[in-house]
C-alpha positions as CSV (number, residue, x, y, z in Angstrom):
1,X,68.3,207.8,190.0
2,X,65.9,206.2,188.0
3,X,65.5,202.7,186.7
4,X,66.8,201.9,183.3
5,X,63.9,201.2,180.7
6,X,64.4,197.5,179.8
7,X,62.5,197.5,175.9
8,X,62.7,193.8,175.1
9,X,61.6,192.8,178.9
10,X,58.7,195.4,178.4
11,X,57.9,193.7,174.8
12,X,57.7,190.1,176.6
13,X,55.0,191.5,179.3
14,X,52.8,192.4,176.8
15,X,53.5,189.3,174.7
16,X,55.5,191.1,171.6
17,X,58.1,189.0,170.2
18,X,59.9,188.3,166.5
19,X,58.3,185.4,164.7
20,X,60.8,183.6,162.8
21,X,60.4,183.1,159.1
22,X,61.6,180.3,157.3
23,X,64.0,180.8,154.1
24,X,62.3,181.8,150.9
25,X,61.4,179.0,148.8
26,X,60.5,179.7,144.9
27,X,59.6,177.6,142.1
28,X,62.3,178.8,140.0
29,X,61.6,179.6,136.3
30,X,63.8,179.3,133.8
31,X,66.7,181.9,133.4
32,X,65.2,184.2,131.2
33,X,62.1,184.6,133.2
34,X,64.4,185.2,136.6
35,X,66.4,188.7,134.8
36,X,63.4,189.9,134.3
37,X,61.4,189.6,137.7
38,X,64.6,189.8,140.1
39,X,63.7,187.3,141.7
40,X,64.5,183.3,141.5
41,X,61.0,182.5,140.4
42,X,56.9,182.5,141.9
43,X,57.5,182.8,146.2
44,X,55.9,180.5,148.4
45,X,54.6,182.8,151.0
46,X,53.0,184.9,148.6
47,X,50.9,186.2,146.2
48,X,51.5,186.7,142.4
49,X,49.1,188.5,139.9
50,X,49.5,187.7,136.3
51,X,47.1,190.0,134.4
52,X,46.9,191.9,130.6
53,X,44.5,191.1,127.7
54,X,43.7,187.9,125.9
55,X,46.7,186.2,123.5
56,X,49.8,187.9,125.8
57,X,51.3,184.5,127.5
58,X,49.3,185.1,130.5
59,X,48.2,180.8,130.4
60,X,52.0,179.7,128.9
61,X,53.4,181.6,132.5
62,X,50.9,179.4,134.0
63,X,52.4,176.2,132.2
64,X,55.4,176.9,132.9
65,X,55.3,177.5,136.6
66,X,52.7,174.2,137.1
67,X,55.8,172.1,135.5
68,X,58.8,173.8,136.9
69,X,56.9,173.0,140.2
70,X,56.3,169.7,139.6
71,X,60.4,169.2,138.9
72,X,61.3,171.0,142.2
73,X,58.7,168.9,144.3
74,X,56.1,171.6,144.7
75,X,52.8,170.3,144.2
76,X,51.0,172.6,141.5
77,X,46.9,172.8,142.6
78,X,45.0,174.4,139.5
79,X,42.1,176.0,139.7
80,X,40.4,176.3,135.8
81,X,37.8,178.6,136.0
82,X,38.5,180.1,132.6
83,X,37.2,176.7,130.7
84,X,39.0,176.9,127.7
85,X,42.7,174.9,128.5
86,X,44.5,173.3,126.1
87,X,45.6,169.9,128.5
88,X,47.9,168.9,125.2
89,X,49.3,172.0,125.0
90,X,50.3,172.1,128.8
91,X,51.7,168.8,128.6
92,X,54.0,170.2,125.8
93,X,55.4,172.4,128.0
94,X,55.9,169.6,130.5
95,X,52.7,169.6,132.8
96,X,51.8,166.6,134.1
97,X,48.3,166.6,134.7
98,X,48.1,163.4,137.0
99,X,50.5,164.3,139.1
100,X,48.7,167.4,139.9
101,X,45.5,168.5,141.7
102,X,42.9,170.2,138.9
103,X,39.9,171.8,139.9
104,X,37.5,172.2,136.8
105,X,34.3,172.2,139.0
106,X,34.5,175.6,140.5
107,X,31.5,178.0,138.8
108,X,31.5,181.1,141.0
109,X,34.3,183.2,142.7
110,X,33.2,182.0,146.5
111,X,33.8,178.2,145.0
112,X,37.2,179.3,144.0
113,X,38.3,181.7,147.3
114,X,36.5,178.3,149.5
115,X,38.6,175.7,147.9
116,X,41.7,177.8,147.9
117,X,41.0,178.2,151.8
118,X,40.8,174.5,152.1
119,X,44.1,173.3,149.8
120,X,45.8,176.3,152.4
121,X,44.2,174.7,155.9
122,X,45.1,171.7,154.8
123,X,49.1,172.2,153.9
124,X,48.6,174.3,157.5
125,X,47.4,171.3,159.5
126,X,49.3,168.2,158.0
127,X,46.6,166.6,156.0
128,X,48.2,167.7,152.6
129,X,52.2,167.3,153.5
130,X,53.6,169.2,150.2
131,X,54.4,172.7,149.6
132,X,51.8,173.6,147.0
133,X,51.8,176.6,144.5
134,X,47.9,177.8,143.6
135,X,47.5,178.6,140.1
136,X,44.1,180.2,139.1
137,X,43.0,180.6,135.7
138,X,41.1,182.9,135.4
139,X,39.6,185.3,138.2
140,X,38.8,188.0,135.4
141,X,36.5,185.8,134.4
142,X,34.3,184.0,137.0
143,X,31.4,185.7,138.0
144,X,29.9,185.8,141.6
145,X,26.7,184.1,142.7
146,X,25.4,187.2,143.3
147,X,26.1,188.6,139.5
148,X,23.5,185.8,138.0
149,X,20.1,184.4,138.4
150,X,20.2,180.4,137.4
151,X,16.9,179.5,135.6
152,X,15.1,176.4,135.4
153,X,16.0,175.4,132.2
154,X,19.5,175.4,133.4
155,X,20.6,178.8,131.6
156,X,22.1,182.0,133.3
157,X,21.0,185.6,133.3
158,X,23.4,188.3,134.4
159,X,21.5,190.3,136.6
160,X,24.2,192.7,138.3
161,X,27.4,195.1,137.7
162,X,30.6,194.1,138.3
163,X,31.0,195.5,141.8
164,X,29.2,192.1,143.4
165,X,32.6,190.8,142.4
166,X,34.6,193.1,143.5
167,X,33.1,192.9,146.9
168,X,33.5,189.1,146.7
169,X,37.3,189.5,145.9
170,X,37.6,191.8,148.5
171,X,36.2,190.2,151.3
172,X,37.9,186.8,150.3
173,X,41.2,188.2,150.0
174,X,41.5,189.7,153.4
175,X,41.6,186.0,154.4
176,X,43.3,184.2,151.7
177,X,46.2,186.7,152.1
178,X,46.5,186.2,155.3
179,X,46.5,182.4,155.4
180,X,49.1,182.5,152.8
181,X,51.6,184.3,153.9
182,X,51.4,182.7,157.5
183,X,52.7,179.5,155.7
184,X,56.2,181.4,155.7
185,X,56.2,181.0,159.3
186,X,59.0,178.4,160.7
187,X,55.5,177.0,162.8
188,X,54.5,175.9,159.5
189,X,55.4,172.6,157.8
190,X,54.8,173.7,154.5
191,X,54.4,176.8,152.2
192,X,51.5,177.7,150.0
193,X,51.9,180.3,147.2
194,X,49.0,181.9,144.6
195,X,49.4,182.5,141.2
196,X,46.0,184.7,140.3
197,X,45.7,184.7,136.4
198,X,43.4,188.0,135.9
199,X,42.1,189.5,132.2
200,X,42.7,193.2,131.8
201,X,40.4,195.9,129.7
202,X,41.5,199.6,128.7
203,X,39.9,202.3,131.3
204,X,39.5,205.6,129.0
205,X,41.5,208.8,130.2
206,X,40.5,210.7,133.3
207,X,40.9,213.8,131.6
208,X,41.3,215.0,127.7
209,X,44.8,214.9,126.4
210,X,45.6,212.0,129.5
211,X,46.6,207.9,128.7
212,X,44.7,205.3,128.7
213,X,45.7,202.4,131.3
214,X,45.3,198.7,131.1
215,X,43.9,197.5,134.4
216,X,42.7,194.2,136.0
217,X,39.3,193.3,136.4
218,X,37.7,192.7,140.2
219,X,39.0,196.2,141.8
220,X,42.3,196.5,143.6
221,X,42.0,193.8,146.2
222,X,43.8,191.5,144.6
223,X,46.7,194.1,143.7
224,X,47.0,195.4,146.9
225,X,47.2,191.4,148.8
226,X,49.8,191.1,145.8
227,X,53.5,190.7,146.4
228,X,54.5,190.2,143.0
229,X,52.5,191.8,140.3
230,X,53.4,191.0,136.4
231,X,51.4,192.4,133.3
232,X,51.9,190.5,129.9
233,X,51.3,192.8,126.4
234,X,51.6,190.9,123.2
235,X,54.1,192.8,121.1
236,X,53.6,190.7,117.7
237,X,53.4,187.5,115.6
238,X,55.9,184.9,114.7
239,X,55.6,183.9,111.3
240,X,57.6,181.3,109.4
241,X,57.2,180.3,105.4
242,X,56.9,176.7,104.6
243,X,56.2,175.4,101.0
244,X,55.2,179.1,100.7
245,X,52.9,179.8,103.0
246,X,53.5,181.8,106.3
247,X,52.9,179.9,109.7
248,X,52.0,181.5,113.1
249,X,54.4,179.4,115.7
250,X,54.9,182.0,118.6
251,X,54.0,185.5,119.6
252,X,56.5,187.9,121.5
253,X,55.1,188.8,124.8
254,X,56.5,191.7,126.9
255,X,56.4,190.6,130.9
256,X,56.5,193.9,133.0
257,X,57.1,193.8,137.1
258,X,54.6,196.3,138.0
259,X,55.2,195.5,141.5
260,X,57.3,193.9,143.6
261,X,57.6,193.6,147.5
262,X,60.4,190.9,147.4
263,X,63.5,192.5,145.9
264,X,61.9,195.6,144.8
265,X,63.2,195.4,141.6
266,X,61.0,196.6,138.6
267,X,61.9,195.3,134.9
268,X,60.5,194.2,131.9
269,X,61.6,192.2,129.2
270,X,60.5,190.3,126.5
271,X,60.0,186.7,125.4
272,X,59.1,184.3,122.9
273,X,56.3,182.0,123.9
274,X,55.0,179.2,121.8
275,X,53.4,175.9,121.9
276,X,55.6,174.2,124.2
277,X,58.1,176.5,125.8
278,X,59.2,180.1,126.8
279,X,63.0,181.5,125.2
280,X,64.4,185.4,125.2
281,X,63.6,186.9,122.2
282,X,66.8,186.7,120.8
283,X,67.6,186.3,116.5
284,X,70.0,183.3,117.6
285,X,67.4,181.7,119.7
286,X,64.5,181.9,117.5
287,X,66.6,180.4,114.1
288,X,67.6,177.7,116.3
289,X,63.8,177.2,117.3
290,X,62.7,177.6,113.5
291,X,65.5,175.0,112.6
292,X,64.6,172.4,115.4
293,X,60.5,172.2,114.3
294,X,60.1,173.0,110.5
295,X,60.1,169.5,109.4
296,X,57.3,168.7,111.8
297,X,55.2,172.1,110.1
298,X,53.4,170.1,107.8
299,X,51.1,172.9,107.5
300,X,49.6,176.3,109.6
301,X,50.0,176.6,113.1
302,X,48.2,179.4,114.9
303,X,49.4,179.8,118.2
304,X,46.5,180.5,121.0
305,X,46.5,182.4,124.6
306,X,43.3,182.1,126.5
């Protein structure tokens, strides 16, 4: 008669075994923001891409999740390679830039991908002792070293496609991804998330007769090392008339999972986003805004993304 095949004894001898993951952790976003992505909020563990064209609430997200962190004691680390924030804006929306780490220093993508490897090896090793979320703002716009030439005279000329990049944001994802999602690991103290902020432009048809599509700059890399991937698309204005003249206070955004590894659920929705806070676009909840601000409209406020 022959032996019975032991599996898990076989696994052990060649050093095969489950490694245990610790409970999700999320900074949760408000309520709204939750029915539409299915999920409690931004994972730890993981990466999120945030990406659609300028003026759709891609930077308010960003807001929001740095100060929702900061209430849930989840040390926000943002990376501002975009150079055009608003710091009284995100302080509106309850960001508190001191009690944050801010990176405005970064000029090319390898800066970036380096300094999110460090924050990561750090939480890994003890010397930062937080769970830290990532935010990046924006990768769609920071060039490679390899895309410019710096001159003398301190100026830049552009002297390659965009592929350098892509190549870059390949390369460096392989290991960022990787080093990220080991933080779910029980082995590790801490979890790191990434929130990448990307800008989008509008690749013509394949064929005659076919859609256009909105797609993210640097290649696919990023998508791909994505667990969570959410595209923003401004639907309209919000206008409001004060001593008869109309005032810009919000824009509706549409918020659309594209793609989600987590719960697997794919929905969209859409959301008022103004100034200093996010809300369902609902009649009841935009009066109630209108009601609560107009006697501080003194006169035109136009509402900015990016």
């Amino acid at each position: 008669m022959s032996k019975k095949f032991d599996l898990e004894k076989y696994k052990e001898s060649i050093e095969i075994s489950d490694v245990p993951l610790k409970k999700d952790k999320y900074v949760e976003v408000n309520d709204a923001l939750k029915a539409v992505i299915g999920l409690p909020g931004i994972p730890l563990g993981h990466i999120t891409q945030i990406y659609g064209m300028s003026d759709t609430g891609k930077t308010s997200l960003l807001f929001h999740i740095a100060a929702e962190a900061q209430k849930q004691d989840i040390l926000p680390v943002l990376i501002i390679t975009e150079g055009k924030v608003d710091w009284n804006r995100a302080k509106a929306m309850g960001f508190d830039k001191d009690s944050a780490i801010v990176n405005e220093n970064l000029e090319f993508l390898e800066d970036a991908f380096d300094f999110i490897d460090k924050i990561t090896s750090d939480v890994s090793m003890g010397e930062l002792p937080h769970d830290v979320m990532i935010l990046w703002d924006s990768v769609g716009n920071t060039l490679s070293k390899d895309e410019v030439e710096k001159k003398e005279d301190g100026t830049w000329e552009k002297k390659s496609t965009m592929m350098k990049a892509a190549k870059v944001i390949s390369n460096s994802m392989r290991v960022v991804s990787k080093k990220i999602n080991d933080t779910r690991k029980i082995s590790y103290p801490k979890g790191v998330g990434l929130v990448v902020l990307n800008q989008a432009y509008v690749q013509p048809p394949a064929f005659a007769g076919a859609m256009s599509t909105t797609v993210p700059y640097g290649g696919s890399a990023i998508w791909y090392r994505s667990s969570l991937v959410l595209k923003t698309s401004k639907v309209k204005k919000l206008t409001a008339t004060k001593d008869g003249k109309d005032l810009t206070f919000g824009i509706i955004s549409r918020i659309a999972v594209e793609k989600n590894h987590i719960s697997s659920v794919a929905n969209k929705g859409e959301f008022v986003i103004t100034s200093d806070r996010i809300f369902p676009n609902e009649p009841t909840a935009i009066k109630n805004y209108k009601e609560e601000k107009k006697d501080s409209w003194n006169g035109e406020l136009e509402i900015k993304e990016e």
